[in-house]
DRENPA-3360 file (N, C-alpha, C; in nm, 2 decimals, always signed):
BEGIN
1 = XXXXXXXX = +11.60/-6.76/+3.13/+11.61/-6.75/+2.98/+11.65/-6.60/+2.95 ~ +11.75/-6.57/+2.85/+11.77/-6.47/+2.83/+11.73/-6.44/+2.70 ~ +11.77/-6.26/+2.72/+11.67/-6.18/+2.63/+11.71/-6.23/+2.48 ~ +11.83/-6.27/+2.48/+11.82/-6.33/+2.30/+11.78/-6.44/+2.31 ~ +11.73/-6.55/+2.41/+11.70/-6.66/+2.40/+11.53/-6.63/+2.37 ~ +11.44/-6.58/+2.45/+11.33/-6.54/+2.45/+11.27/-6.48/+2.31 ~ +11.38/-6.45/+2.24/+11.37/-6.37/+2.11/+11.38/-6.46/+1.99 ~ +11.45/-6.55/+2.03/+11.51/-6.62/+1.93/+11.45/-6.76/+1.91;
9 = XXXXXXXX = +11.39/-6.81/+2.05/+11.32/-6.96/+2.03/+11.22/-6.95/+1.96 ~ +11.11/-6.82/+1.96/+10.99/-6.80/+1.92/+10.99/-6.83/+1.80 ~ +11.11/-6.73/+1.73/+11.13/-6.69/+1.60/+11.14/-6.84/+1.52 ~ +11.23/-6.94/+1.64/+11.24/-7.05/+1.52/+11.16/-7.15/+1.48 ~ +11.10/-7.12/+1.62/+10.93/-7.24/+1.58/+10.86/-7.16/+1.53 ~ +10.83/-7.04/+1.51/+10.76/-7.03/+1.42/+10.78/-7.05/+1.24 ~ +10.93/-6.98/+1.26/+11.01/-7.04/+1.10/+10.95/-7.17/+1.08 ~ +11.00/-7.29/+1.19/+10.94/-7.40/+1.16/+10.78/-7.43/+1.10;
17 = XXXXXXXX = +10.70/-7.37/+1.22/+10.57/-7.41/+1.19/+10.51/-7.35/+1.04 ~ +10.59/-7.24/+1.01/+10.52/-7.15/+0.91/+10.55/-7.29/+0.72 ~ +10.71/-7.32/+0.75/+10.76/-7.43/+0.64/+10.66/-7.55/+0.67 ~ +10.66/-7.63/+0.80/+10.58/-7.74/+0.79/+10.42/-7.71/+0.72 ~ +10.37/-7.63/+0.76/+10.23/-7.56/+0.75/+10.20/-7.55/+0.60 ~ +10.32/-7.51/+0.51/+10.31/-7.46/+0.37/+10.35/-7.58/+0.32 ~ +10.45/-7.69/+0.35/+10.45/-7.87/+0.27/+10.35/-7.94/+0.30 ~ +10.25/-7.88/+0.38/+10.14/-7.98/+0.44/+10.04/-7.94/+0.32;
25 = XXXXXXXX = +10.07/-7.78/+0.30/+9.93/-7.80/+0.12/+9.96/-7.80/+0.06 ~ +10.13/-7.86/-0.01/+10.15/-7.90/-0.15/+10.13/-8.04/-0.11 ~ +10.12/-8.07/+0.00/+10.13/-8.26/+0.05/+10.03/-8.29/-0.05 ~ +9.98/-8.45/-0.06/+9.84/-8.52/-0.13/+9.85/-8.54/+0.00 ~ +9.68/-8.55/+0.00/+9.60/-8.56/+0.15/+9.49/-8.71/+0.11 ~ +9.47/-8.68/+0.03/+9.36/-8.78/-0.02/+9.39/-8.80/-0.17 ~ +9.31/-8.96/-0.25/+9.35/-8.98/-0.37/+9.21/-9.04/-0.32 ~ +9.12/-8.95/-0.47/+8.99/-9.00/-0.47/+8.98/-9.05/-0.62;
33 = XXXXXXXX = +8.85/-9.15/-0.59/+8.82/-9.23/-0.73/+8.65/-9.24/-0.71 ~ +8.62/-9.17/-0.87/+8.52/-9.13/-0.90/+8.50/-9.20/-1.05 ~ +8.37/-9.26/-1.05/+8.33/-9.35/-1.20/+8.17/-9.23/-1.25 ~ +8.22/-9.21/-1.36/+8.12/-9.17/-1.45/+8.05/-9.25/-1.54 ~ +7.96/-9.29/-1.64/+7.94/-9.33/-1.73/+7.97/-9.28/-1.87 ~ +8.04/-9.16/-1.83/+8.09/-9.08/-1.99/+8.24/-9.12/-1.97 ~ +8.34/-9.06/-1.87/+8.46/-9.08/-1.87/+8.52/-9.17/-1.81 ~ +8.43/-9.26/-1.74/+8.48/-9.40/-1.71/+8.57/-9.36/-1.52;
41 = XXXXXXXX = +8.64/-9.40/-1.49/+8.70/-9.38/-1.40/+8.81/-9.30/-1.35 ~ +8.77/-9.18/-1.27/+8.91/-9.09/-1.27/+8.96/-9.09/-1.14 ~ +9.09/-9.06/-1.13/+9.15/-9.05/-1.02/+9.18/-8.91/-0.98 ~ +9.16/-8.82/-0.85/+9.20/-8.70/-0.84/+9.29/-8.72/-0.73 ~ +9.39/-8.64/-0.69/+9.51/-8.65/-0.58/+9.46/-8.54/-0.54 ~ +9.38/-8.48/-0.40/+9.40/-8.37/-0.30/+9.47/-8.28/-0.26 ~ +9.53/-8.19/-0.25/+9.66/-8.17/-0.19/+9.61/-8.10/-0.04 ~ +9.66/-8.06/+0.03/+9.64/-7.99/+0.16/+9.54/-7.88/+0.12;
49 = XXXXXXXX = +9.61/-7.78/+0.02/+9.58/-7.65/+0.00/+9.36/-7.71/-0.06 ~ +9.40/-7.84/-0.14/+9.24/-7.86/-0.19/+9.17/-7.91/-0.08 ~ +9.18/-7.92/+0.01/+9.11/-8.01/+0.11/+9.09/-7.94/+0.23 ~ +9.23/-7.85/+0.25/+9.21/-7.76/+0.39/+9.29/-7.62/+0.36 ~ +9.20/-7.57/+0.28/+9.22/-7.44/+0.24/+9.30/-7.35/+0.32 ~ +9.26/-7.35/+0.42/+9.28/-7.28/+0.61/+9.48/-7.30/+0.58 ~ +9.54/-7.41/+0.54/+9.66/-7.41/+0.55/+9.77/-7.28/+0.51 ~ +9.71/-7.25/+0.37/+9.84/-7.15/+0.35/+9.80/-7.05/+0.45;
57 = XXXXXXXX = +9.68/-6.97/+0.46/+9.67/-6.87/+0.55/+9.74/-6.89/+0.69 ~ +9.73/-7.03/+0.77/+9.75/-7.01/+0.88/+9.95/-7.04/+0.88 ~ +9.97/-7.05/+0.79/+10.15/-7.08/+0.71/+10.19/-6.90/+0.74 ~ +10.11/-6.83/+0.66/+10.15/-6.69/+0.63/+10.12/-6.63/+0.76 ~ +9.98/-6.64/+0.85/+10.00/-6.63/+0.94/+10.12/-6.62/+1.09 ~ +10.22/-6.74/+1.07/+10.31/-6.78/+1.14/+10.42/-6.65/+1.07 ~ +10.40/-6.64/+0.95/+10.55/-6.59/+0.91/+10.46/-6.41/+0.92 ~ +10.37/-6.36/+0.95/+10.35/-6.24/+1.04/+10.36/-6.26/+1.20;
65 = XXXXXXXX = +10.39/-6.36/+1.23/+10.40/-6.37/+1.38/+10.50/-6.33/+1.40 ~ +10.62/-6.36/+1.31/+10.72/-6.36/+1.31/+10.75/-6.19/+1.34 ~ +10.76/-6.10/+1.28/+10.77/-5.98/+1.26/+10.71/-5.91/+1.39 ~ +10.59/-5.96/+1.41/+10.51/-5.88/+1.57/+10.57/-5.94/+1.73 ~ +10.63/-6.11/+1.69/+10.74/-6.12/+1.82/+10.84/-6.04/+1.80 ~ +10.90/-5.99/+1.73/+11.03/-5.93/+1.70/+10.99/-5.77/+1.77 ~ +10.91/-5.73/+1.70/+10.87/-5.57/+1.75/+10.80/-5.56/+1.89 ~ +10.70/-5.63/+1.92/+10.59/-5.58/+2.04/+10.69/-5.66/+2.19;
73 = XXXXXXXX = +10.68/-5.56/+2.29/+10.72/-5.57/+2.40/+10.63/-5.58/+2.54 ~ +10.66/-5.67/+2.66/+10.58/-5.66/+2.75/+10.46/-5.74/+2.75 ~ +10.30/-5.67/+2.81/+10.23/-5.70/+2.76/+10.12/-5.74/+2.63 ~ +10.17/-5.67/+2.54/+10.17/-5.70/+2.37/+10.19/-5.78/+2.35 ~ +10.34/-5.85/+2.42/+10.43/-5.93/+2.33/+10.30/-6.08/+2.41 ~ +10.24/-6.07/+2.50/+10.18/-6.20/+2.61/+10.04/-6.18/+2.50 ~ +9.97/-6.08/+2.44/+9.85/-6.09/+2.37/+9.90/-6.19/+2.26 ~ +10.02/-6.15/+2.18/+10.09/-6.20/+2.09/+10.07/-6.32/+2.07;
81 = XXXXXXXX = +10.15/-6.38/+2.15/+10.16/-6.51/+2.22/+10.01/-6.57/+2.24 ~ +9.95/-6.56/+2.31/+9.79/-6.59/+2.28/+9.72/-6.57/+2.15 ~ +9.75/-6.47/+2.08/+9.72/-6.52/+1.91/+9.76/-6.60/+1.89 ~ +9.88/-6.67/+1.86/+9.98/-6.77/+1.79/+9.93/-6.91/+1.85 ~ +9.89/-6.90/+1.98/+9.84/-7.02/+2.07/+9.76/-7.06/+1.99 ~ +9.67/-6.94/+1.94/+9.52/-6.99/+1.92/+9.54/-7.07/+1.73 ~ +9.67/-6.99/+1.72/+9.63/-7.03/+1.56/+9.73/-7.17/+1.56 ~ +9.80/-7.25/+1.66/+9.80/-7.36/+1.68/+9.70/-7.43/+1.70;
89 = XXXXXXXX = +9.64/-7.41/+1.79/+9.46/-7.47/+1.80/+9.40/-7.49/+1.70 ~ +9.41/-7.40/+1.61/+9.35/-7.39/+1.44/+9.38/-7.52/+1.40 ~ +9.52/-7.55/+1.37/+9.60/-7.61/+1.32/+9.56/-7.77/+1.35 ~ +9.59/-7.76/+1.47/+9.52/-7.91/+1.55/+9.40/-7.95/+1.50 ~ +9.30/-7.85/+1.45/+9.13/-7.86/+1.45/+9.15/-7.95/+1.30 ~ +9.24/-7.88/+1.22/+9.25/-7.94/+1.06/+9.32/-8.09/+1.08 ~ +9.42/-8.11/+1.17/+9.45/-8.25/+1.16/+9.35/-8.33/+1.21 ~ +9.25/-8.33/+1.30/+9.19/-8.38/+1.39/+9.09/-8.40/+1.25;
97 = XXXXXXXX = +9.03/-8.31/+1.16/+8.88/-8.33/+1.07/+9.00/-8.39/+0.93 ~ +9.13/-8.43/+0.94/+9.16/-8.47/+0.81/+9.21/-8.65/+0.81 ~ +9.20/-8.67/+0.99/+9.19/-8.83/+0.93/+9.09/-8.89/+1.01 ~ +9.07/-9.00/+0.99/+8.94/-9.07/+1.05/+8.84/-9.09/+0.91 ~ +8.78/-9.07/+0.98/+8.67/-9.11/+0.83/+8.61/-8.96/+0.76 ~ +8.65/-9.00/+0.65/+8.63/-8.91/+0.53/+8.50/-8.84/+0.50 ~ +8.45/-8.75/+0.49/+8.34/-8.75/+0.43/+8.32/-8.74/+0.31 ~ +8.25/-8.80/+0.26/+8.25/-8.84/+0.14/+8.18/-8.73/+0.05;
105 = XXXXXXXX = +8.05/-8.68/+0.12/+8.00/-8.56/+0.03/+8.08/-8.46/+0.01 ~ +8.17/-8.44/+0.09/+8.29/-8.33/+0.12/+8.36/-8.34/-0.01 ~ +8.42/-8.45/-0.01/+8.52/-8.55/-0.14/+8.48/-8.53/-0.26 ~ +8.34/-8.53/-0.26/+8.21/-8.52/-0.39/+8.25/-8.39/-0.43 ~ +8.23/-8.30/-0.36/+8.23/-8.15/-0.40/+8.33/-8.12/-0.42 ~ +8.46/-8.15/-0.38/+8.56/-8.12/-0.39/+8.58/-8.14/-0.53 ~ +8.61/-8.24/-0.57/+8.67/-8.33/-0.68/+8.59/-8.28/-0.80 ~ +8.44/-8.26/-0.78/+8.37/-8.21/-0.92/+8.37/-8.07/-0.95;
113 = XXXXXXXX = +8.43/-7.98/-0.81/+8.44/-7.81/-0.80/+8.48/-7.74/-0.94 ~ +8.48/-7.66/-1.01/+8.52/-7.61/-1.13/+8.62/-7.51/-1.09 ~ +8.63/-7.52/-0.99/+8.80/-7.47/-0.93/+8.96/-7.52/-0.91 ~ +9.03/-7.48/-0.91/+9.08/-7.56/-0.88/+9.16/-7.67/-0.90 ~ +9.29/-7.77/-0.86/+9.35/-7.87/-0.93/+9.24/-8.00/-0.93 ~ +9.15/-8.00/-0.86/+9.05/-8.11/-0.78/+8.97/-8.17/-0.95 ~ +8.97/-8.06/-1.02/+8.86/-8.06/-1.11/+8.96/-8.15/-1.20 ~ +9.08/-8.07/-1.29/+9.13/-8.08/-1.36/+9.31/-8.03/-1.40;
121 = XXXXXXXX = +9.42/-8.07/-1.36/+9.51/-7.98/-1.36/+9.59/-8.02/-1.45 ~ +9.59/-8.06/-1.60/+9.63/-8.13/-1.70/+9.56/-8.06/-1.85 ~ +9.63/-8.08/-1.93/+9.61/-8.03/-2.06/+9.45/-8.15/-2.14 ~ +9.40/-8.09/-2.26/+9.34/-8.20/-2.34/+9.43/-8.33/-2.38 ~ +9.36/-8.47/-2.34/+9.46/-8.58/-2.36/+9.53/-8.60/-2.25 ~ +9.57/-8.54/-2.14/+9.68/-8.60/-2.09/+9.58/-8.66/-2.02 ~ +9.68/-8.79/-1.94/+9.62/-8.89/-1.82/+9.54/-8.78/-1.68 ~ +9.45/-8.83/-1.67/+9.42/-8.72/-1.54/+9.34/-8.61/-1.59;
129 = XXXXXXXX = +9.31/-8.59/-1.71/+9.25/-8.43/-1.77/+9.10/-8.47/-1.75 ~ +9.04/-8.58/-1.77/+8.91/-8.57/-1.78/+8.84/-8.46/-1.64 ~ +8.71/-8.43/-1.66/+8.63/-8.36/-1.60/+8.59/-8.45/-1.50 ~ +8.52/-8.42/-1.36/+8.46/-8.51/-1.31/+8.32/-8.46/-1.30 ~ +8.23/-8.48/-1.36/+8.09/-8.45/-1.34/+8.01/-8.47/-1.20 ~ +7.91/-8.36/-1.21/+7.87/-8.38/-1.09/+7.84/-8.49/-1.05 ~ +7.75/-8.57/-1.16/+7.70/-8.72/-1.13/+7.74/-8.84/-1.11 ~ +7.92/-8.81/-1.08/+8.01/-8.92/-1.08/+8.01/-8.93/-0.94;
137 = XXXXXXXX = +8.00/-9.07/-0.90/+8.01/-9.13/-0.75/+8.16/-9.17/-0.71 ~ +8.18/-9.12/-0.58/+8.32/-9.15/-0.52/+8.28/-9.32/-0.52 ~ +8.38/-9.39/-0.57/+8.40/-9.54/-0.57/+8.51/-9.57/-0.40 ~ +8.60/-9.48/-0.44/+8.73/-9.51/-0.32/+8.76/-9.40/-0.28 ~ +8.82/-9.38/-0.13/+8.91/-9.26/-0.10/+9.00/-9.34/-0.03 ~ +9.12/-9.27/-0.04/+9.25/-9.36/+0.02/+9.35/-9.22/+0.09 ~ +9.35/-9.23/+0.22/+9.42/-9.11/+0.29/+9.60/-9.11/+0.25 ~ +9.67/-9.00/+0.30/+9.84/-8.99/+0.26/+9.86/-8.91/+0.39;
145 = XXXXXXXX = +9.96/-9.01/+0.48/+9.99/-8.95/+0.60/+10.07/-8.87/+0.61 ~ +10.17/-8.78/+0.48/+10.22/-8.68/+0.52/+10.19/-8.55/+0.52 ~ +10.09/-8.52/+0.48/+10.02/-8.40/+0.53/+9.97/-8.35/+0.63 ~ +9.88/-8.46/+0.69/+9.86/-8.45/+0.87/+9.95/-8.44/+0.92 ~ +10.04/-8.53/+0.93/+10.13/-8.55/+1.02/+10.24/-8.37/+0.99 ~ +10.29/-8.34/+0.89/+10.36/-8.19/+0.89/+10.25/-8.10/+0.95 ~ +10.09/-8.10/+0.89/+10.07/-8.01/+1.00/+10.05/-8.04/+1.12 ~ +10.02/-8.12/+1.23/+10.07/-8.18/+1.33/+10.15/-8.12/+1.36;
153 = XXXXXXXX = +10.27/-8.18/+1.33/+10.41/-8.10/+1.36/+10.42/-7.89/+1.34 ~ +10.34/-7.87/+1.27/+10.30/-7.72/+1.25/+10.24/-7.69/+1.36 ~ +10.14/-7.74/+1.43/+10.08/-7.69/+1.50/+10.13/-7.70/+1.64 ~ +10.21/-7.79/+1.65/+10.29/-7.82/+1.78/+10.42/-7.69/+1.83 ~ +10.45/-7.68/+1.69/+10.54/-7.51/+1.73/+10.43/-7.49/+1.69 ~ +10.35/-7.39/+1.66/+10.30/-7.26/+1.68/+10.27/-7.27/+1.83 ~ +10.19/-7.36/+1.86/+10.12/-7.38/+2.02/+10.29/-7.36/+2.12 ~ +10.38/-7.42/+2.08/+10.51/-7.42/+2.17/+10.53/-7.25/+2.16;
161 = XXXXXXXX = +10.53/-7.18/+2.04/+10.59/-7.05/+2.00/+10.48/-6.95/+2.13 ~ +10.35/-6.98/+2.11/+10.27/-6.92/+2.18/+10.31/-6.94/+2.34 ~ +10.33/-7.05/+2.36/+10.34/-7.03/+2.53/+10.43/-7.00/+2.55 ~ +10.60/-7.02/+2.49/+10.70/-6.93/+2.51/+10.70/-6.72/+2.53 ~ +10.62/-6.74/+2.42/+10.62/-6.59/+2.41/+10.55/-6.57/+2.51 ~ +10.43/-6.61/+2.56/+10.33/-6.57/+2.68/+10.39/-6.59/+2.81 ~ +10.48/-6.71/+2.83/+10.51/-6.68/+2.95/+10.66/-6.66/+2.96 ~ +10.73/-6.65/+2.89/+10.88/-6.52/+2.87/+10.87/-6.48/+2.79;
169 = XXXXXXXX = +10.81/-6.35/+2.72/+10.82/-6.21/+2.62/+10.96/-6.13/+2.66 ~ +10.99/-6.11/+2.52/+11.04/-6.02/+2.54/+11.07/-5.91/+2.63 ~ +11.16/-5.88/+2.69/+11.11/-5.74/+2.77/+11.19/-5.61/+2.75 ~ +11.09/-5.56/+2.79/+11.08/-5.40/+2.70/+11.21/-5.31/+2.78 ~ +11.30/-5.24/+2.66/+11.46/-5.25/+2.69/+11.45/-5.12/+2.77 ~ +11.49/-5.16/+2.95/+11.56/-5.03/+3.02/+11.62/-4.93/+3.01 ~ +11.58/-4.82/+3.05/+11.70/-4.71/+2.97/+11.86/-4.76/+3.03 ~ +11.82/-4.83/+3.15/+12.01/-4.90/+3.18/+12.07/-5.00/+3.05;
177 = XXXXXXXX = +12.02/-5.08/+2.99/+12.01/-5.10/+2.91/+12.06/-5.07/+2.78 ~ +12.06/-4.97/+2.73/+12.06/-4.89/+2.62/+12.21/-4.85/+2.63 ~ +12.29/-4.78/+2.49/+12.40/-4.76/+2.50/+12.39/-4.63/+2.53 ~ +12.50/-4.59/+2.61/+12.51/-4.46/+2.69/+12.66/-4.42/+2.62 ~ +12.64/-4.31/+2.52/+12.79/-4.24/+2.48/+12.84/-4.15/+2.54 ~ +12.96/-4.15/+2.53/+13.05/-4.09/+2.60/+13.05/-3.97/+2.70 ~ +12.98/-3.87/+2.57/+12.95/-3.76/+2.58/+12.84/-3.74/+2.71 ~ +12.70/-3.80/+2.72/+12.62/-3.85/+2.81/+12.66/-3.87/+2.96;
185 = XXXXXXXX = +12.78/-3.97/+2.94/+12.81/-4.02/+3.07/+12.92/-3.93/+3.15 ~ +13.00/-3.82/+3.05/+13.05/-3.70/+3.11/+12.93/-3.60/+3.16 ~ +12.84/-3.57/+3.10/+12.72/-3.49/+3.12/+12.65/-3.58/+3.29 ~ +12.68/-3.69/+3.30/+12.59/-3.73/+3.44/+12.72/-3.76/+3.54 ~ +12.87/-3.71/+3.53/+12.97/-3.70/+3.58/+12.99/-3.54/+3.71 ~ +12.94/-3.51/+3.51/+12.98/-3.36/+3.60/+12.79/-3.36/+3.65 ~ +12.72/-3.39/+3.62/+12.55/-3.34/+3.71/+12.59/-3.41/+3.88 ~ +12.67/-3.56/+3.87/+12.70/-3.61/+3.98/+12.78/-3.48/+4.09;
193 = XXXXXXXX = +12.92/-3.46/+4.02/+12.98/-3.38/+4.10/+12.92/-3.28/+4.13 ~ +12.81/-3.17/+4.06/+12.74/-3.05/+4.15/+12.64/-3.12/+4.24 ~ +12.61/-3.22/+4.21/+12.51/-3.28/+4.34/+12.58/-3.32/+4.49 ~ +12.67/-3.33/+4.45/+12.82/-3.37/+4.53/+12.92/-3.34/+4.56 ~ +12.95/-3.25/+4.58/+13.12/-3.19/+4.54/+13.22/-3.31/+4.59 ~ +13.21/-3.37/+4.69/+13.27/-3.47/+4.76/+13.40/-3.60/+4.65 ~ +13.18/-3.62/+4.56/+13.24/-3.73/+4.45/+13.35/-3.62/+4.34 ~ +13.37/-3.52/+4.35/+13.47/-3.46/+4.23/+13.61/-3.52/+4.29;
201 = XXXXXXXX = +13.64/-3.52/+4.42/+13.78/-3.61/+4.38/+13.82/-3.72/+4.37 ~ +13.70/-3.83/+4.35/+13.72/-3.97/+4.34/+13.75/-3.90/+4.17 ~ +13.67/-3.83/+4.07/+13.76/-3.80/+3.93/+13.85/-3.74/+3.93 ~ +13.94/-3.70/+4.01/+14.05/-3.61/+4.00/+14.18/-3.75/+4.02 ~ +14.12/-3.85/+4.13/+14.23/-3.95/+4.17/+14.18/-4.05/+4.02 ~ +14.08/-4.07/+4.00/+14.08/-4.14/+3.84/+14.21/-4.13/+3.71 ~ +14.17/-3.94/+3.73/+14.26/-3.86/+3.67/+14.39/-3.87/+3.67 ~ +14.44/-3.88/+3.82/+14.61/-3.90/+3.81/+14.63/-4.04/+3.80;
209 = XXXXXXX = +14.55/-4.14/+3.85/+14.56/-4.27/+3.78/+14.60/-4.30/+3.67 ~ +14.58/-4.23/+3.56/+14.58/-4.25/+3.41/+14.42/-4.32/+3.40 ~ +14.30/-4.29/+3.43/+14.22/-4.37/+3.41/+14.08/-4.24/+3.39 ~ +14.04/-4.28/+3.25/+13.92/-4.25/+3.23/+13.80/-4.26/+3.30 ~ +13.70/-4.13/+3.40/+13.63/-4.18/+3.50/+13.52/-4.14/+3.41 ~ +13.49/-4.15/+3.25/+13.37/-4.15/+3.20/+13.35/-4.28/+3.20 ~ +13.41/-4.40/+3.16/+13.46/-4.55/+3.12/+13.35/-4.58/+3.26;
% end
């Protein structure tokens, strides 16, 4: 793999993971139904961000990863990579607790929180504005697979971004490497020739060549 390849795969699963990660909390995750005896029956829509808070951080997360694969070299860049691992693992932990069976006390709290879109995200009158009191019982919960499933897919690059980086990082640029001007490579011409007198006429036959022996 090469050094722009090593540089550049990281970068783009992480780009990836960081967008799937951030559609996964405007996703609806759940559509709960709660009956009161004051407001009768309300419907609340979940989104990622109400249900698995952890999303946008570990989104913003990805797009600082981004910046620290770019800069850190060596063994930094293998720590790096082991961060990123781990905050795929994160990632995994939220799909894994977001389907299957619901908990419902969870749902409860959510939906009656005084935070938040869960409570209320609508003007007086509109459809959806009522309050959900604490004393309203979850009737239904009904899951929406595309928020799992993006972070899923989130967490698959980050975990891919981590092992790339860990096991090809970047590597930290040789002075061979580096651009050597002109000036420089006359300066280790002539240091060659006093270590050498010998090598001064391989520059002198350069010379009548027509050929530049700094090149």
């Amino acid at each position: 793999m090469t050094q722009r390849a090593r540089l550049l795969v990281p970068v783009v699963l992480l780009l990836v993971a960081a967008v799937l990660l951030w559609l996964a909390s405007r996703a609806t995750w759940l559509e709960v139904v709660a009956f009161n005896d004051q407001s009768g029956e309300v419907v609340r829509s979940l989104t990622g961000s109400d249900w698995q808070p952890a999303l946008v951080p570990l989104a913003l997360g990805a797009v600082a990863a981004i910046a620290a694969v770019a800069l850190v070299r060596g063994i930094g860049a293998r720590v790096i990579g082991a961060v990123i691992a781990l905050l795929g693992l994160a990632a995994v932990l939220l799909v894994l607790s977001g389907v299957g069976d619901i908990d419902t006390d969870r749902a409860h709290s959510v939906v009656t929180s005084s935070e938040g879109q869960a409570r209320t995200d609508a003007g007086p009158g509109a459809e959806g504005s009522a309050a959900v009191p604490e004393w309203s019982q979850i009737t239904e919960i009904s899951t929406r697979a595309a928020g799992p499933a993006a972070t899923g897919a989130g967490a698959f690059a980050l975990l891919a971004a981590g092992v790339v980086v860990m096991l090809r990082p970047v590597r930290a640029v040789s002075r061979d490497d580096r651009y050597v001007t002109p000036a420089a490579r006359r300066q280790d011409a002539a240091t060659t020739v006093e270590s050498d007198p010998d090598s001064g006429r391989d520059l002198w036959q350069d010379l009548d060549d027509g050929r530049d022996p700094t090149v």
